[in-house]
C-alpha positions as CSV (number, residue, x, y, z in Angstrom):
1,X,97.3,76.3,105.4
2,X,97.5,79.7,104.4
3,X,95.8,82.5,104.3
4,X,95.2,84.7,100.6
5,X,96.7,87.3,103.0
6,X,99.6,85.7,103.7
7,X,99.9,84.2,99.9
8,X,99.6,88.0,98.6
9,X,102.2,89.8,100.5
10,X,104.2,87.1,99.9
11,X,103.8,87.1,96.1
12,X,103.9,91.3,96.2
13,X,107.1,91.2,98.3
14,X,108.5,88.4,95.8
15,X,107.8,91.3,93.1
16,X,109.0,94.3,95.0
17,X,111.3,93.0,97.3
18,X,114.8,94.0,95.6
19,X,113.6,97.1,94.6
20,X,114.6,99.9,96.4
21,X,113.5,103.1,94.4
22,X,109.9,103.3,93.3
23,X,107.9,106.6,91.7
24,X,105.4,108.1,95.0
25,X,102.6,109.8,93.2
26,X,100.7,111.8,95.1
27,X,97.7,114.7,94.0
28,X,98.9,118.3,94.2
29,X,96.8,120.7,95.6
30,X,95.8,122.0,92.3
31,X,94.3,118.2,91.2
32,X,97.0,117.3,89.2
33,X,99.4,114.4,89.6
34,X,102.5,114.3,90.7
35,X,105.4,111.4,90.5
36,X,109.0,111.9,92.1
37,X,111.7,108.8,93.0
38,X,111.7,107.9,96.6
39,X,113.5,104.6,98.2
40,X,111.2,102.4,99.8
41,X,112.5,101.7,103.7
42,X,111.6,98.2,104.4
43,X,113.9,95.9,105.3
44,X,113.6,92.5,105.0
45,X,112.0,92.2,108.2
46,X,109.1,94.6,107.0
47,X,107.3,92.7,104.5
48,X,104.0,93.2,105.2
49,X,100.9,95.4,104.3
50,X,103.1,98.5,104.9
51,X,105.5,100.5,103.0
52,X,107.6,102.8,104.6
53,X,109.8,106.3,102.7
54,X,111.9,109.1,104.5
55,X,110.7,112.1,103.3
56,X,111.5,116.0,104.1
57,X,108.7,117.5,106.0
58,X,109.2,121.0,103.7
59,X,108.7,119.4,100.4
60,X,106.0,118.8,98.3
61,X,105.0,115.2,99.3
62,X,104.2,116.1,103.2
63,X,102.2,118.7,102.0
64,X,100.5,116.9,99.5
65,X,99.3,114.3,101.5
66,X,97.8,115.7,103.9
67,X,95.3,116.9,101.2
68,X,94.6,113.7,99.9
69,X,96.3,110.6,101.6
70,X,95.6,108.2,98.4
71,X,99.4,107.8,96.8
72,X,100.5,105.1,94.6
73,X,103.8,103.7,94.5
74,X,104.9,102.1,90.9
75,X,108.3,99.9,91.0
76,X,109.9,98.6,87.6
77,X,112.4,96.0,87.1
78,X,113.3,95.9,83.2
79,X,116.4,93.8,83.8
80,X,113.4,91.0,84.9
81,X,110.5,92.2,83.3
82,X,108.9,93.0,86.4
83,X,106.7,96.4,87.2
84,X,104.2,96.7,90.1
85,X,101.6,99.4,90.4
86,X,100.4,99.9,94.5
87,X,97.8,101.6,95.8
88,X,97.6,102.7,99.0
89,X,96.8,105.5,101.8
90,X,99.4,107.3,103.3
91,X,100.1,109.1,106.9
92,X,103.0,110.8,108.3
93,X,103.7,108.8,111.7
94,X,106.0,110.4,114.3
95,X,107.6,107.5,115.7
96,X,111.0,108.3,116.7
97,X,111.8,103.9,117.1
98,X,110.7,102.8,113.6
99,X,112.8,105.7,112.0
100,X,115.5,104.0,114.0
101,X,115.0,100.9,113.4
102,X,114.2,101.6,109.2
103,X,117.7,103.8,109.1
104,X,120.3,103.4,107.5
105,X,123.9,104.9,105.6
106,X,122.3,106.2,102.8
107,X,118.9,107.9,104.1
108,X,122.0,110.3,105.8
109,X,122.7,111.7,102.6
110,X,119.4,113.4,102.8
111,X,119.2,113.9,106.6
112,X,122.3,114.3,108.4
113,X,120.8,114.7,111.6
114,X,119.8,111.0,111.7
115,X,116.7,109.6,113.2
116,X,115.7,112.2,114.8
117,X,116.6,115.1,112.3
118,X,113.5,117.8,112.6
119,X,113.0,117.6,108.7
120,X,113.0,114.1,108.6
121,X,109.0,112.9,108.6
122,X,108.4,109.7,108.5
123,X,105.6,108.0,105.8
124,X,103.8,104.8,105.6
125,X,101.2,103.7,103.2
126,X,99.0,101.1,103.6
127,X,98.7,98.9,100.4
128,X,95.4,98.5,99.3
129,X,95.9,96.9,96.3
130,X,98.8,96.3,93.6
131,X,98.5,95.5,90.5
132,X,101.6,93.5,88.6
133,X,103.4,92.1,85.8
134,X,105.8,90.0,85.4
135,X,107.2,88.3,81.8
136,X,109.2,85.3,82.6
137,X,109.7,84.8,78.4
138,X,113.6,85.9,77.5
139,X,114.1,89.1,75.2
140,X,114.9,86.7,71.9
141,X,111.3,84.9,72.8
142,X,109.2,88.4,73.1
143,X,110.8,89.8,69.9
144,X,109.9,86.9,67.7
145,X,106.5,86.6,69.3
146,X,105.8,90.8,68.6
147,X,107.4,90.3,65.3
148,X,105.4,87.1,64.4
149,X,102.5,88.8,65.3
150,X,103.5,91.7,63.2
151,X,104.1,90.2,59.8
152,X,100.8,87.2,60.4
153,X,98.9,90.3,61.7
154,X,97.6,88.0,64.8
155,X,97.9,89.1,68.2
156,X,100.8,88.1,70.1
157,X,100.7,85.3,73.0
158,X,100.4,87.0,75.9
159,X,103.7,86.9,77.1
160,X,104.1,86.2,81.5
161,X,101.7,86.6,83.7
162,X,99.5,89.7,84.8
163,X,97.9,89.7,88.1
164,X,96.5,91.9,91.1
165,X,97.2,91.5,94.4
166,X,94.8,92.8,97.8
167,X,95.6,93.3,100.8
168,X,92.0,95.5,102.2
């Protein structure tokens, strides 16, 4: 049997799994948000309550959050009509093994000094909770449904599924 634990991170890494870049909003110093691309870490072996990110110590993001360590992490996949909105708190960890282990080719683009470049910091956020959606109707279906809805002036079916997903 198993666990609603065990059944969420397994539905939220179903969602996010093949996703690699995802917006990181943090809150800036002066309250308002802030949203940049980042590429989530995990490997396949890493599918648990954790994400990880590479991030330069110097910019923004470090600095941000260690103001205020509540981030959210939104991923989108039109191509499937799939979009997932985490929650979570985040912490720099200085661990030089999991930067090992979680490198790879392309996180040298941004660090050339590898694992244990000085500017590299290492982030992890601890989901809290996610929030998702995911349409499993093709493109020809959704159209007629909106424009069905349109011309009867009835709301449209709802169209996939929405659901949340906790993990604290």
């Amino acid at each position: 049997m198993h666990s609603p634990e065990i059944d969420n991170m397994a539905k939220l890494w179903d969602l996010i799994g093949d996703i690699r870049l995802a917006m990181f909003t943090t809150r800036h110093h002066n309250g308002h948000l802030h949203s940049r691309p980042m590429t989530t870490q995990n490997s396949r072996a890493d599918h648990d309550t954790k994400l990880w990110f590479f991030m330069s110590r110097h910019g923004s993001p470090v600095a941000e959050l260690t103001g205020e360590a509540s981030v959210n992490v939104a991923y989108a996949n039109p191509g499937k009509d799939t979009y997932v909105s985490v929650s979570g708190n985040a912490t720099v960890v200085d661990d030089v093994a999991k930067k090992r282990q979680l490198w790879s080719k392309s996180a040298e683009a941004w660090f050339p000094g590898g694992p244990t470049d000085p500017d590299l910091a290492l982030v992890r956020v601890d989901i809290t909770h996610a929030h998702f959606w995911d349409v499993h109707e093709n493109k020809l279906v959704q159209l007629f449904e909106m424009g069905k809805a349109a011309v009867t002036g009835h709301p449209a079916p709802k169209l996939g599924r929405q659901g949340e997903v906790r993990m604290a």
